[in-house]
PASEBA-1860 file (N, C-alpha, C; in nm, 3 decimals):
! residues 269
1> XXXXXXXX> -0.230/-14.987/-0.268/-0.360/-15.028/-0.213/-0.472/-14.973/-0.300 ~ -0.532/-15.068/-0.337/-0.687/-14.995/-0.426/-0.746/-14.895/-0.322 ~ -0.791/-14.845/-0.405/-0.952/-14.715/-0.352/-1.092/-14.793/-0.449 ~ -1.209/-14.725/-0.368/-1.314/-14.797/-0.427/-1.371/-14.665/-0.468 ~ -1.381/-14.712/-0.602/-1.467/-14.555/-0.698/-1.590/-14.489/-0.646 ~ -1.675/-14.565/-0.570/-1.838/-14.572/-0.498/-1.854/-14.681/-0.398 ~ -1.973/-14.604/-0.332/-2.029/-14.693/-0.228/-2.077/-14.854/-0.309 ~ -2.159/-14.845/-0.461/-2.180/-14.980/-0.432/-2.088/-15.058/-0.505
9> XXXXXXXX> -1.939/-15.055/-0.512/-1.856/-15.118/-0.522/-1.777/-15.200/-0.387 ~ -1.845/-15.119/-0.261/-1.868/-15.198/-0.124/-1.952/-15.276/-0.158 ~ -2.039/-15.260/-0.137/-2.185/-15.294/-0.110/-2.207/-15.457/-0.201 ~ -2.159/-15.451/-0.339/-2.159/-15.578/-0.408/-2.091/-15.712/-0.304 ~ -2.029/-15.702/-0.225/-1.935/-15.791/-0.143/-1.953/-15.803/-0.035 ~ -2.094/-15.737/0.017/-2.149/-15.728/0.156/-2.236/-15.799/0.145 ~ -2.309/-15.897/0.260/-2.387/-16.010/0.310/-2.490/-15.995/0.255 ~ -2.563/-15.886/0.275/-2.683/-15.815/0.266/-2.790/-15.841/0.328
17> XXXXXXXX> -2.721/-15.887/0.493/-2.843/-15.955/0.549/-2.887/-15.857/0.691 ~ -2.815/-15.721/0.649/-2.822/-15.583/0.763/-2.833/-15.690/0.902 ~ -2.708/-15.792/0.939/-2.710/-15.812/1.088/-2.685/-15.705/1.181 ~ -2.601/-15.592/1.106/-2.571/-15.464/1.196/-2.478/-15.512/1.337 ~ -2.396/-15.589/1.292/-2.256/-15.632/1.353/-2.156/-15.554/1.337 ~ -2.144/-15.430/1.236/-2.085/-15.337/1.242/-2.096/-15.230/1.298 ~ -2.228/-15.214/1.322/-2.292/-15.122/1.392/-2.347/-15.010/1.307 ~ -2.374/-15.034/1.199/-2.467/-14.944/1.129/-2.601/-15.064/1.116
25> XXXXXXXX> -2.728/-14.980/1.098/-2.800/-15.012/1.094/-2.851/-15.061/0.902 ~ -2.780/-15.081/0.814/-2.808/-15.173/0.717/-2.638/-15.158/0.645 ~ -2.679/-15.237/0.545/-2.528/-15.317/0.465/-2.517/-15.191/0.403 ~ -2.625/-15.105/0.327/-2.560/-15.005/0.228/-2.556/-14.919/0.333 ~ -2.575/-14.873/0.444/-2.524/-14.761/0.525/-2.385/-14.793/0.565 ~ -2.345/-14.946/0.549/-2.196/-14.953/0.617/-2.143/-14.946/0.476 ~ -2.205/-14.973/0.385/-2.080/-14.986/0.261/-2.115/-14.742/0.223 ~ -2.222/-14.708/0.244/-2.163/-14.554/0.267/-2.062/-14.512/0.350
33> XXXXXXXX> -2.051/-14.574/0.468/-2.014/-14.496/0.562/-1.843/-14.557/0.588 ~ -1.825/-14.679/0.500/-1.683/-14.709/0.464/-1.677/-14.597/0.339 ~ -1.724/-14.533/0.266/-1.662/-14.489/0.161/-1.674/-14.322/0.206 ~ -1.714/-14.300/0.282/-1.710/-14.133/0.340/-1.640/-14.131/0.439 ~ -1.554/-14.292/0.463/-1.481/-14.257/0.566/-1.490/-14.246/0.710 ~ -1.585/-14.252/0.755/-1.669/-14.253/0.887/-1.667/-14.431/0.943 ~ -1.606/-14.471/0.902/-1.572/-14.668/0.933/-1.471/-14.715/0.844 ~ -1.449/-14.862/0.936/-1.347/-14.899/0.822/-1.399/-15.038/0.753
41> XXXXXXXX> -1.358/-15.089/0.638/-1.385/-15.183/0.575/-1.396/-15.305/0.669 ~ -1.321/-15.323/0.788/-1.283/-15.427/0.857/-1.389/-15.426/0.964 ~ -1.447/-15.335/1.001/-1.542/-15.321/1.086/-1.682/-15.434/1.032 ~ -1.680/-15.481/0.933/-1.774/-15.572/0.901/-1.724/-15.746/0.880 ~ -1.747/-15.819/0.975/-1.697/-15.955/1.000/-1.729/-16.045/0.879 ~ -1.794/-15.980/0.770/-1.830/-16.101/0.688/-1.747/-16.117/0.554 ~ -1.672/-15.990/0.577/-1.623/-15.886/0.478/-1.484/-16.024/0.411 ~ -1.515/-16.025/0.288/-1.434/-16.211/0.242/-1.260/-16.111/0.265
49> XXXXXXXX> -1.172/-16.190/0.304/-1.017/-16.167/0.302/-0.951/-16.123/0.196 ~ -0.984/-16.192/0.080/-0.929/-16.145/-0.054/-0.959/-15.931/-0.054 ~ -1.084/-15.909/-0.020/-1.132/-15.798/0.004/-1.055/-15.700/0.087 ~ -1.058/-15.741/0.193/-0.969/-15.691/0.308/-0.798/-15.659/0.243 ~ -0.737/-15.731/0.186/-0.639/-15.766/0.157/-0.579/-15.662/0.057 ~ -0.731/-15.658/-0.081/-0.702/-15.569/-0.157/-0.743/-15.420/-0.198 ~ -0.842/-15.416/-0.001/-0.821/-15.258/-0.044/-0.775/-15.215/0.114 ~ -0.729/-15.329/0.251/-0.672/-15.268/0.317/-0.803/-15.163/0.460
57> XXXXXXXX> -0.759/-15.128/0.520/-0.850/-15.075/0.624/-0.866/-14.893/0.595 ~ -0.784/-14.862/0.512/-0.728/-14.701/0.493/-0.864/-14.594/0.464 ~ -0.931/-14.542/0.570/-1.059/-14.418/0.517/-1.015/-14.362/0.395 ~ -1.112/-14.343/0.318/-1.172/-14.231/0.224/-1.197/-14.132/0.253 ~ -1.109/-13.987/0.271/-1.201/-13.856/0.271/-1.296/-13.845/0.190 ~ -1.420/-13.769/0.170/-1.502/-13.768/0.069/-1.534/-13.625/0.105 ~ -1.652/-13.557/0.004/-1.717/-13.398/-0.003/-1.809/-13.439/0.072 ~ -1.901/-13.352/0.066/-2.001/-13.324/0.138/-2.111/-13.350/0.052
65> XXXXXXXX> -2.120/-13.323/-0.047/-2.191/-13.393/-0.161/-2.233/-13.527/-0.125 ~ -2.084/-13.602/-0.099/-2.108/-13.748/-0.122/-2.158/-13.799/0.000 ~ -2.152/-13.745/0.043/-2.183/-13.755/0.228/-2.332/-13.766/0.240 ~ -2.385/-13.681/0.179/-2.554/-13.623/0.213/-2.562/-13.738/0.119 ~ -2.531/-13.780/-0.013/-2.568/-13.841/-0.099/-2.616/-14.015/-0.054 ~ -2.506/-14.026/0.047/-2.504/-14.179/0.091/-2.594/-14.169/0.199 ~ -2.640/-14.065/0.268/-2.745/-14.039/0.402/-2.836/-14.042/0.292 ~ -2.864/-14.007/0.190/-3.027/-14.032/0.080/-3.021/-14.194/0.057
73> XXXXXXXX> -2.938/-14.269/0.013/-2.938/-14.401/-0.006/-2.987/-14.481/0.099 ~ -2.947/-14.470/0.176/-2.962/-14.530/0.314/-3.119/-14.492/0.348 ~ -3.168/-14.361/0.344/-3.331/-14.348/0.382/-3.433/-14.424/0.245 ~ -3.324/-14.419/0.166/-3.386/-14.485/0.024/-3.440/-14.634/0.041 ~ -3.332/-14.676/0.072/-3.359/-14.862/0.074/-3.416/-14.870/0.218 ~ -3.408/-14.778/0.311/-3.506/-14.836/0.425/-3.635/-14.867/0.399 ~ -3.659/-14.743/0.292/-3.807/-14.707/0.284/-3.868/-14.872/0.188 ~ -3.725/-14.880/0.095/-3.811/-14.987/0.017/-3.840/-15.105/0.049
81> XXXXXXXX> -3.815/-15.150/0.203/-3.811/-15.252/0.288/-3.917/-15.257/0.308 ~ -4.048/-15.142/0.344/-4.183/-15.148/0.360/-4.276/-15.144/0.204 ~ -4.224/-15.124/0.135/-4.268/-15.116/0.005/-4.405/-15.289/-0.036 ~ -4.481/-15.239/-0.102/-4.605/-15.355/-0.167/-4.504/-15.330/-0.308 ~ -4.447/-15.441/-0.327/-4.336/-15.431/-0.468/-4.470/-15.491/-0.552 ~ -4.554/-15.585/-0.527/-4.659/-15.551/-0.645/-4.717/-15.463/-0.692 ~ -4.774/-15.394/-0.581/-4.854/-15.261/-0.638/-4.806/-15.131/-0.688 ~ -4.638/-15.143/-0.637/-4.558/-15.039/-0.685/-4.537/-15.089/-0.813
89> XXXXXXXX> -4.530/-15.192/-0.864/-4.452/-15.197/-1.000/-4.590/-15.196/-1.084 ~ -4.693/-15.180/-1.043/-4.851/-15.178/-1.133/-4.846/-15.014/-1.154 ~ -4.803/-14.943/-1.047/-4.814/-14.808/-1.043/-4.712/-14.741/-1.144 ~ -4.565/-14.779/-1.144/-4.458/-14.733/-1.198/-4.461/-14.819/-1.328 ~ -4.504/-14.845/-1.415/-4.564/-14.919/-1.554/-4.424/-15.084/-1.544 ~ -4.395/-15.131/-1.473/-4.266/-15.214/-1.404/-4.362/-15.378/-1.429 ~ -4.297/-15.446/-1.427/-4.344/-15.622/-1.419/-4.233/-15.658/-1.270 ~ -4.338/-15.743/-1.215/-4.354/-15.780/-1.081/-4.337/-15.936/-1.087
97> XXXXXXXX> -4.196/-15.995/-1.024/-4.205/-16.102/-1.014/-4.136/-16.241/-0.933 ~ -4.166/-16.330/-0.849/-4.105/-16.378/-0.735/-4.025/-16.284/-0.652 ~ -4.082/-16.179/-0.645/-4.022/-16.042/-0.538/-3.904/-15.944/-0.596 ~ -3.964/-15.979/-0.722/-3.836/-15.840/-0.780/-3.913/-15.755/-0.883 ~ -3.922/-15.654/-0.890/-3.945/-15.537/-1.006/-3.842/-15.553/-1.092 ~ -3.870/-15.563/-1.228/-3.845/-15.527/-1.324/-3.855/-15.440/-1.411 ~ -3.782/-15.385/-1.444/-3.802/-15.225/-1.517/-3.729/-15.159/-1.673 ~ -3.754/-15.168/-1.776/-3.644/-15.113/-1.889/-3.543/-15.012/-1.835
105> XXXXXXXX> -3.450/-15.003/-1.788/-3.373/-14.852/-1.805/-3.246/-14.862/-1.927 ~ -3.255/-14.761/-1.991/-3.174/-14.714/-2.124/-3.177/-14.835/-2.204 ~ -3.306/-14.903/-2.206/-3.322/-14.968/-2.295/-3.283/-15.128/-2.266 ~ -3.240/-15.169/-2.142/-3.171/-15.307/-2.103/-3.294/-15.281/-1.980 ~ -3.321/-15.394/-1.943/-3.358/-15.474/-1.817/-3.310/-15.443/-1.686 ~ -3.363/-15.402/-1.628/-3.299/-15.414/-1.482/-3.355/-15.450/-1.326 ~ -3.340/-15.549/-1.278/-3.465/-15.564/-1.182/-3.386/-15.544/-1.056 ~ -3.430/-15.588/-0.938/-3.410/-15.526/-0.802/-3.497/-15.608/-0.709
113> XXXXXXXX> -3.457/-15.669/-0.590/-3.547/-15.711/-0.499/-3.583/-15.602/-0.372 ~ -3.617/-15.601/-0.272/-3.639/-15.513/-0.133/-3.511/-15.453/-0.091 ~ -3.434/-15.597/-0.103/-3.302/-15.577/-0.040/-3.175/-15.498/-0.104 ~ -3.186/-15.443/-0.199/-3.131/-15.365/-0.318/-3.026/-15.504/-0.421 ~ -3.048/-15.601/-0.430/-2.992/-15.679/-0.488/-3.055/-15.675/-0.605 ~ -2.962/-15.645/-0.701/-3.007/-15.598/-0.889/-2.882/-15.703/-0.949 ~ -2.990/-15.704/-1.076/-2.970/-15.786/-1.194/-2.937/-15.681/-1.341 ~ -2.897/-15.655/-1.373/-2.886/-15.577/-1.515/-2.757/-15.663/-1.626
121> XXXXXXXX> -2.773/-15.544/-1.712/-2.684/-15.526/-1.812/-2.596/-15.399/-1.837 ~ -2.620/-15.320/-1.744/-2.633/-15.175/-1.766/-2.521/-15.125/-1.686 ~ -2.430/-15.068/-1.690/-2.334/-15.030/-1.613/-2.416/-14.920/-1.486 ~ -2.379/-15.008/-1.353/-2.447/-14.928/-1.258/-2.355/-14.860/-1.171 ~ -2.354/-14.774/-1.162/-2.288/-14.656/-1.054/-2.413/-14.648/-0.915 ~ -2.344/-14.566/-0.821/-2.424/-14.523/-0.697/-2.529/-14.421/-0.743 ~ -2.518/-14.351/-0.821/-2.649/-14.220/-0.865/-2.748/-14.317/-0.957 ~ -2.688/-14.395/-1.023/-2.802/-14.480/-1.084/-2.881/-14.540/-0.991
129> XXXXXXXX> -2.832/-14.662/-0.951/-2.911/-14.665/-0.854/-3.018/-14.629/-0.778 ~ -2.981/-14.494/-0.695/-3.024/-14.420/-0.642/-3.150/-14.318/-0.695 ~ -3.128/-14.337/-0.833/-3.205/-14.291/-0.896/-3.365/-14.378/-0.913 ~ -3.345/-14.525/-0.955/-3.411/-14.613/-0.932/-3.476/-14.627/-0.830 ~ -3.390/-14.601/-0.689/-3.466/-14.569/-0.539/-3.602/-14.514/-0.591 ~ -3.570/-14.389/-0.590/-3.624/-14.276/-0.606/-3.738/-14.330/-0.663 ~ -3.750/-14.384/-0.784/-3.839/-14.440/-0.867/-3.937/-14.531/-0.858 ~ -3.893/-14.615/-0.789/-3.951/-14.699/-0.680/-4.041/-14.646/-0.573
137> XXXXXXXX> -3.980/-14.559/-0.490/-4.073/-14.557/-0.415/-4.153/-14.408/-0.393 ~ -4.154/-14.327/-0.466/-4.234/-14.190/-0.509/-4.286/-14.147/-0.619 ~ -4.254/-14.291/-0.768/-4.327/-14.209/-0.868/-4.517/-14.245/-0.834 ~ -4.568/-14.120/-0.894/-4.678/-14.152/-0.862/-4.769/-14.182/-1.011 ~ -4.692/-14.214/-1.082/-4.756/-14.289/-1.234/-4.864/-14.246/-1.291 ~ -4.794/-14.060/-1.285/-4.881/-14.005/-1.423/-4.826/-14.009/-1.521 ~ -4.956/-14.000/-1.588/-4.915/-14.028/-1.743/-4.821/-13.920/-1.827 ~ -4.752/-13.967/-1.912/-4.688/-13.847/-1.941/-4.775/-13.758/-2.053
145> XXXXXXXX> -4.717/-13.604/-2.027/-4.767/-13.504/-2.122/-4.738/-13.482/-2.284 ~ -4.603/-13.467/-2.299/-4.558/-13.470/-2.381/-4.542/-13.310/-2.426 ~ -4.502/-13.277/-2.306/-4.435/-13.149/-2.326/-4.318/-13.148/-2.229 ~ -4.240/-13.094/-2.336/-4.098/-13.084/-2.260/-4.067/-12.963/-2.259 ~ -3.988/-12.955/-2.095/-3.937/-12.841/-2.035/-3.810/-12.870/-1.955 ~ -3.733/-12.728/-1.973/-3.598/-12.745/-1.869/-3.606/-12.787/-1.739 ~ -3.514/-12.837/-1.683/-3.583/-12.846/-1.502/-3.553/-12.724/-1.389 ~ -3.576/-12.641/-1.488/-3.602/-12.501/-1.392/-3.729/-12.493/-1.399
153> XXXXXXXX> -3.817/-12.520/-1.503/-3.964/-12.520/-1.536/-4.036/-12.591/-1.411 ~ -3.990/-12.703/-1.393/-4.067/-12.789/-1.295/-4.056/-12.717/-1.185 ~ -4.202/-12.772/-1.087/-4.236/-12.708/-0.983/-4.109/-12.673/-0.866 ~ -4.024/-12.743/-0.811/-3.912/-12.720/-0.724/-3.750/-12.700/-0.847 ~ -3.789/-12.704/-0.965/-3.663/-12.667/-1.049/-3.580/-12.564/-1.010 ~ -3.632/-12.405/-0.962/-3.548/-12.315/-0.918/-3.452/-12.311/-0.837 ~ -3.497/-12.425/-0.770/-3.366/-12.426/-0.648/-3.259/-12.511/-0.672 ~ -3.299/-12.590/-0.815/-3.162/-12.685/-0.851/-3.084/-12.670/-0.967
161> XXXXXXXX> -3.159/-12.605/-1.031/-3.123/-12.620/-1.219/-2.934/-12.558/-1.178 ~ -2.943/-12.496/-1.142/-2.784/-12.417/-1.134/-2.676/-12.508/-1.094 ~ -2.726/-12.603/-0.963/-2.621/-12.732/-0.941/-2.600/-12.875/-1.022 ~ -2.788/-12.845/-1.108/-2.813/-12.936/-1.224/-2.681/-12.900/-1.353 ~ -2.723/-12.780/-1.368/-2.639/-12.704/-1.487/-2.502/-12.791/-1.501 ~ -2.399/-12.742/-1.353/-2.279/-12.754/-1.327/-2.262/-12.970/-1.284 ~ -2.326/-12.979/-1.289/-2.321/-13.194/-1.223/-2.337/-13.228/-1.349 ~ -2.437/-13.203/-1.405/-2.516/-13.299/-1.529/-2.474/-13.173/-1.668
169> XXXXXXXX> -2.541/-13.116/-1.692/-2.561/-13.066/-1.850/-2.413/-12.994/-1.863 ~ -2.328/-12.960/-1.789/-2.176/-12.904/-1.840/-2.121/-13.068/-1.849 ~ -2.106/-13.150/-1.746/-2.033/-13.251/-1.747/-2.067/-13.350/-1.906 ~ -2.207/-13.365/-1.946/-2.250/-13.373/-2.105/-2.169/-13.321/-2.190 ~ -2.165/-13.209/-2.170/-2.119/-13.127/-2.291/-1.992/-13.136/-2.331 ~ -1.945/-13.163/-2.200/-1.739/-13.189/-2.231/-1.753/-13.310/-2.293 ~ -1.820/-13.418/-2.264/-1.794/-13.573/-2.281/-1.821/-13.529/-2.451 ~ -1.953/-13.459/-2.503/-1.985/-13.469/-2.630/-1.909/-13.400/-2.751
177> XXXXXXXX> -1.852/-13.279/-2.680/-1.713/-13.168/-2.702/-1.626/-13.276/-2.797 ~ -1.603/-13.395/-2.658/-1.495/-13.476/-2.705/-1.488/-13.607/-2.758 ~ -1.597/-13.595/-2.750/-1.623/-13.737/-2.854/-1.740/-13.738/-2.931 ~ -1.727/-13.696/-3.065/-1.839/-13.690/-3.128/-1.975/-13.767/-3.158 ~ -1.903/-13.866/-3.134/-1.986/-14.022/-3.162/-2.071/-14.007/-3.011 ~ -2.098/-13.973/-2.940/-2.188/-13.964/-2.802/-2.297/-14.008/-2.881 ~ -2.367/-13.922/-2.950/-2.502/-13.951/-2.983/-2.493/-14.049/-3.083 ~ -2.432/-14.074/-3.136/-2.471/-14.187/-3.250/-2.493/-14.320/-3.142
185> XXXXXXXX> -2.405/-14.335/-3.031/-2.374/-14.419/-2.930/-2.515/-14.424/-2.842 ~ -2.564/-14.325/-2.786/-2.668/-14.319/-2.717/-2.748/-14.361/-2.788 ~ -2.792/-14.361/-2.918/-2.921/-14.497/-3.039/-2.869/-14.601/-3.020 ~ -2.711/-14.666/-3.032/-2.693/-14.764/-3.055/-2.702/-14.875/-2.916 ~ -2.653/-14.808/-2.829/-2.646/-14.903/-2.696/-2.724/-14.861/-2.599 ~ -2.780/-14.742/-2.620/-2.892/-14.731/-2.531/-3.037/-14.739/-2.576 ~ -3.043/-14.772/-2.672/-3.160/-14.760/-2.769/-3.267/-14.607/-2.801 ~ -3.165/-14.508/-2.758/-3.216/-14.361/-2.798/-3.266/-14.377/-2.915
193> XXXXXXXX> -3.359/-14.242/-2.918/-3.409/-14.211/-3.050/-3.350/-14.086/-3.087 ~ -3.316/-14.105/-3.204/-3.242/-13.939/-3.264/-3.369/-13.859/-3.333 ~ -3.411/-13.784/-3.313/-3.564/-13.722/-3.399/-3.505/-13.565/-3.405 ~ -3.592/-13.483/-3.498/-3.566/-13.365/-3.581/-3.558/-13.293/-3.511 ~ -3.496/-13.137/-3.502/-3.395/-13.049/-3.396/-3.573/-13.003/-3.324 ~ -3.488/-12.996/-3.220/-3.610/-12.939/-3.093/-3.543/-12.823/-3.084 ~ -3.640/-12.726/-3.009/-3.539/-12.594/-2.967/-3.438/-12.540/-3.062 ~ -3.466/-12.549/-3.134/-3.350/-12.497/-3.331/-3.180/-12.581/-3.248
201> XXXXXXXX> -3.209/-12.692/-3.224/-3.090/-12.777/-3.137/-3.049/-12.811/-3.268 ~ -2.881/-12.879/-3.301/-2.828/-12.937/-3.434/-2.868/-13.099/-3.422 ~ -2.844/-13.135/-3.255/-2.892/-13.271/-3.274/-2.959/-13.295/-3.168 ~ -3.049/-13.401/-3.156/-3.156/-13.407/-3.049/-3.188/-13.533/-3.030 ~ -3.190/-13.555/-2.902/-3.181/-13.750/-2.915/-3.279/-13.754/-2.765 ~ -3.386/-13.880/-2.719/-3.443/-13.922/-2.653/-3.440/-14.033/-2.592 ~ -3.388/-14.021/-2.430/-3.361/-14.143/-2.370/-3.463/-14.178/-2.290 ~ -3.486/-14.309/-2.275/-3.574/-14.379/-2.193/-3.487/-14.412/-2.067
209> XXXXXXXX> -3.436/-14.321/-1.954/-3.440/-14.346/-1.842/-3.488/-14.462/-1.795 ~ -3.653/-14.421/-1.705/-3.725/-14.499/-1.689/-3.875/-14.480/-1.744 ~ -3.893/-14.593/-1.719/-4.088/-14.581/-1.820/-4.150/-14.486/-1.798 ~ -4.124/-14.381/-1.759/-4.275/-14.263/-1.690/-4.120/-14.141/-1.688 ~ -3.998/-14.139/-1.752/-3.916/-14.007/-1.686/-3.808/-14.031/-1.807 ~ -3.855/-13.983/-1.942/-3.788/-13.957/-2.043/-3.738/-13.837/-2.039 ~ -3.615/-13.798/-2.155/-3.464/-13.724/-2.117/-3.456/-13.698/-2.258 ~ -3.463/-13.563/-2.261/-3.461/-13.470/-2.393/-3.308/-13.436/-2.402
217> XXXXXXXX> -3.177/-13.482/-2.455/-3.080/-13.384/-2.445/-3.095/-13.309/-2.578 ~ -3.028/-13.185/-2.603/-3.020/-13.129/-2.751/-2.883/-13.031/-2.686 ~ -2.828/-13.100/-2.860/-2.687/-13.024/-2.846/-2.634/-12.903/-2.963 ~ -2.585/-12.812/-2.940/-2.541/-12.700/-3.043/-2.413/-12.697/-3.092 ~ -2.399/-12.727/-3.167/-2.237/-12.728/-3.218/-2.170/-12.576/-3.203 ~ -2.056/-12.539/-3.190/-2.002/-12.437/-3.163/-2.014/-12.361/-3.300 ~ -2.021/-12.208/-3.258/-2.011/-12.151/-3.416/-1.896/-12.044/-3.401 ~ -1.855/-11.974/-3.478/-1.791/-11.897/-3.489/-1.806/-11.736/-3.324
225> XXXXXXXX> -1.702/-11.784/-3.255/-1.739/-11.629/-3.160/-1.825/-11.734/-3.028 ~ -1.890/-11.890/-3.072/-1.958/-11.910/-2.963/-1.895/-12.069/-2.926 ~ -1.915/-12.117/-2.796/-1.873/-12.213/-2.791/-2.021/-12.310/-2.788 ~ -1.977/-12.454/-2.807/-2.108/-12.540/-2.799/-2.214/-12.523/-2.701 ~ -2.300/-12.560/-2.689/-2.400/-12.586/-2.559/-2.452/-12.725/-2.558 ~ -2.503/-12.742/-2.419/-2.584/-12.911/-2.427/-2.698/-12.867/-2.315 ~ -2.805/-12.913/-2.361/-2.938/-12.863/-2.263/-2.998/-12.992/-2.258 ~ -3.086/-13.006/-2.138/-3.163/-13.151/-2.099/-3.277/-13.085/-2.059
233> XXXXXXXX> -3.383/-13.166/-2.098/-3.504/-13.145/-2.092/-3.591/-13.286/-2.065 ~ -3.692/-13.280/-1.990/-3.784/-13.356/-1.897/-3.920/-13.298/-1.925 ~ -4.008/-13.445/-1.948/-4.119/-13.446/-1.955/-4.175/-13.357/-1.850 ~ -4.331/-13.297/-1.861/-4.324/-13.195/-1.788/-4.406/-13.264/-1.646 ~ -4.426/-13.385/-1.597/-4.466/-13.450/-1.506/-4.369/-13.535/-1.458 ~ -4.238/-13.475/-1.478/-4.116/-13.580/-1.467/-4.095/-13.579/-1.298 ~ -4.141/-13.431/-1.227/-4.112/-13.434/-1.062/-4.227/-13.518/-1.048 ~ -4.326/-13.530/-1.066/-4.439/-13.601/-1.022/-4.369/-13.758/-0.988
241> XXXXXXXX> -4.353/-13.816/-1.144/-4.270/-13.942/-1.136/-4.127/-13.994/-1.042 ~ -4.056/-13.892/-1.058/-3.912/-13.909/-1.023/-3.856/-13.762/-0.860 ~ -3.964/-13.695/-0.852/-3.928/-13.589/-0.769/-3.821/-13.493/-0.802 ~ -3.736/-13.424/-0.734/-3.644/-13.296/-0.793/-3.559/-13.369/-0.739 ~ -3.540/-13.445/-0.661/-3.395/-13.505/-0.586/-3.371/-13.613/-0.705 ~ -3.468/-13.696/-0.734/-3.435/-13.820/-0.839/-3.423/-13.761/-0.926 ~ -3.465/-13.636/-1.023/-3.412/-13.600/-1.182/-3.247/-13.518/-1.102 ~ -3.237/-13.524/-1.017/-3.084/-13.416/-1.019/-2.990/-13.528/-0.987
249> XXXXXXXX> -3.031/-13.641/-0.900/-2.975/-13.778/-0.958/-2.949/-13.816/-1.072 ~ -3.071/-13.820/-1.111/-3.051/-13.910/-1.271/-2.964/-13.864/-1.382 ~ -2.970/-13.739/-1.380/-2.903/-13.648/-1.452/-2.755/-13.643/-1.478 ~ -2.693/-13.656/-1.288/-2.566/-13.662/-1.252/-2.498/-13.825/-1.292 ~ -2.591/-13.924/-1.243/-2.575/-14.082/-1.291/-2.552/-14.073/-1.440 ~ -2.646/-14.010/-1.518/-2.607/-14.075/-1.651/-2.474/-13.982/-1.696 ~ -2.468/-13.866/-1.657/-2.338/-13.825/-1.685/-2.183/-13.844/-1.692 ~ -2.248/-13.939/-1.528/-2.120/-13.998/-1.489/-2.082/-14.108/-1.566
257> XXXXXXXX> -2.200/-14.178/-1.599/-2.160/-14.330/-1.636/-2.109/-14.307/-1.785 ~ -2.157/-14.195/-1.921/-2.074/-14.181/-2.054/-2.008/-14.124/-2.019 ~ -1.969/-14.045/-1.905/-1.827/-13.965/-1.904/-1.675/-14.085/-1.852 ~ -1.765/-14.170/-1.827/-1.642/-14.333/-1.756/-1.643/-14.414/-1.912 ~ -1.776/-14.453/-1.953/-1.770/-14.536/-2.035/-1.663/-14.524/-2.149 ~ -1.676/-14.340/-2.193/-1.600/-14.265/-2.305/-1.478/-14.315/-2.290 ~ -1.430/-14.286/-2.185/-1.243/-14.284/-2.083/-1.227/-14.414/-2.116 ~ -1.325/-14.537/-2.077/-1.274/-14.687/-2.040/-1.238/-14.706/-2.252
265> XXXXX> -1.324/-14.717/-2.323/-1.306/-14.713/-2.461/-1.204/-14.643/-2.528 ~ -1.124/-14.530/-2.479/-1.038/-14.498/-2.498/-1.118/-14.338/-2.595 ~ -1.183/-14.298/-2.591/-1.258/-14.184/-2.628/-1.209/-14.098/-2.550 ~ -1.218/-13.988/-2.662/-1.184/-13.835/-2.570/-1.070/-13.800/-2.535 ~ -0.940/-13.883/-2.614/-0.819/-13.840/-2.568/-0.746/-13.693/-2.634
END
C-alpha cells in the first residue's frame, strides 16, 4: 500500500470546494488531518477510487512537528480566503491577475488563487507552500536593506535559530558534504547568483526565494582538524516580509526539496 510523503500530495486530488462533508472545515485541513492521522482518506466522498485503491484507508502516525505544522496551514489558507489579492500582490512586489498572484520563486513562476490552487514549475512540497502562505498574507513590503544577518540577528531569531540550525542549515550541509555540484546547481536551475566569499565563506551563492526575502547561504570546505560548515543568512528586514515562522519554513522547504531532488538524480550516493 503507498504512503503519501505530505499533506499536499492529498490535497492535489481533493475537490477544493471545502463542502466539509468530511467534517473538517476546509479541503487542506482534511488532506492535514488524513496525513497526521487524525481521519481517514475515505472519510471524503469525492475522494476518485483509483485513489482510495492506491493508498487504502491505513492512518499515518506523524510528530508533533508535523502536526502543529498542518494546524499553521490550515489558519494559513483560511486567512487567504479574506485576502484583497490585488492589493496584496501591489504590496508583496507580485502581478495580479483574473484572481491569481503571481510571484518569481527560485527563479520560475508560481501563481496561486484564494483557494490554494497553484500553477508552477518548481517542485512544491508542504513547507514551500506554506511558506508562500506566509508571504501572502504578512509581508509588509519593505524595502530591502541590504544587509545581511544570521536569523538569530532578527528581532524574534533567538528563540529559533537552534531548531533553524538543526531543520535547515545542518540538513544543507549534508546534502552539500555530498554532492558537490549543489551550488553550481543552485545558478543553474534556480537562477542563483554565485558572488565573492562573504563572511571569509569558500563559496557564496544568492537565492531569490521570494521578491522582498533573499537567502545568503555560504559554505566552508572542511580543513584539516575541522569539519565543513554551511550558514544562511537573510536580508535584515526579512521578519518584516516573511515573519520568524515563514523564514523557519522557508529554510526547512528549501532544504527539503535539494535534499529529495539530490536522492531522485541519483546524487549523494
Amino acid at each position: 500500500m503507498a504512503e503519501f510523503n505530505n499533506a499536499m500530495e492529498i490535497f492535489r486530488f481533493l475537490p477544493k470546494t471545502n463542502c466539509k462533508e468530511c467534517g473538517e472545515t476546509t479541503c487542506l485541513a482534511f488532506a492535514g488531518a488524513v496525513f497526521t492521522g487524525k481521519t481517514d482518506l475515505s472519510c471524503c466522498p469525492h475522494v476518485p477510487d483509483d485513489k482510495l485503491q492506491q493508498y487504502g484507508t491505513t492512518k499515518r502516525v506523524t510528530n508533533p512537528i508535523e502536526e502543529e505544522f498542518q494546524a499553521v496551514m490550515e489558519k494559513q489558507q483560511t486567512r487567504l480566503l479574506t485576502l484583497d489579492f490585488e492589493e496584496r500582490a501591489r504590496i508583496i512586489k507580485a502581478e495580479y491577475n483574473e484572481g491569481k498572484i503571481t510571484l518569481p520563486i527560485l527563479g520560475k513562476l508560481f501563481s496561486i488563487d484564494r483557494y490554494c490552487n497553484v500553477t508552477t514549475d518548481i517542485h512544491v512540497n508542504s513547507w514551500v507552500l506554506g511558506t508562500v502562505l506566509h508571504y501572502l498574507n504578512y509581508s509588509q513590503g519593505v524595502p530591502l536593506s541590504l544587509n545581511w544577518v544570521p536569523l538569530r540577528e532578527l528581532p524574534s531569531g533567538k528563540d529559533w535559530y537552534r531548531l533553524f540550525g538543526q531543520q535547515c542549515e545542518n540538513v544543507l550541509k549534508t546534502t552539500a558534504d555530498t554532492y558537490p555540484g549543489l551550488f553550481s546547481d543552485l545558478v543553474e536551475a534556480f537562477r542563483g547568483k554565485m558572488i565573492d566569499e562573504r563572511f571569509q565563506s569558500d563559496v557564496a551563492v544568492i537565492l531569490a526565494p521570494l521578491p522582498l526575502v533573499p537567502m545568503l547561504i555560504c559554505y566552508w570546505y572542511p580543513e584539516e582538524g575541522m569539519e565543513s560548515s554551511l550558514k544562511l543568512f537573510f536580508d535584515a528586514t526579512a521578519e518584516a516580509n516573511l515573519g520568524i515562522e515563514g523564514l523557519y519554513t522557508l529554510g526547512v522547504g528549501i532544504a527539503q526539496m535539494l535534499q529529495r531532488l539530490t536522492k531522485v538524480h541519483g546524487h549523494g550516493q
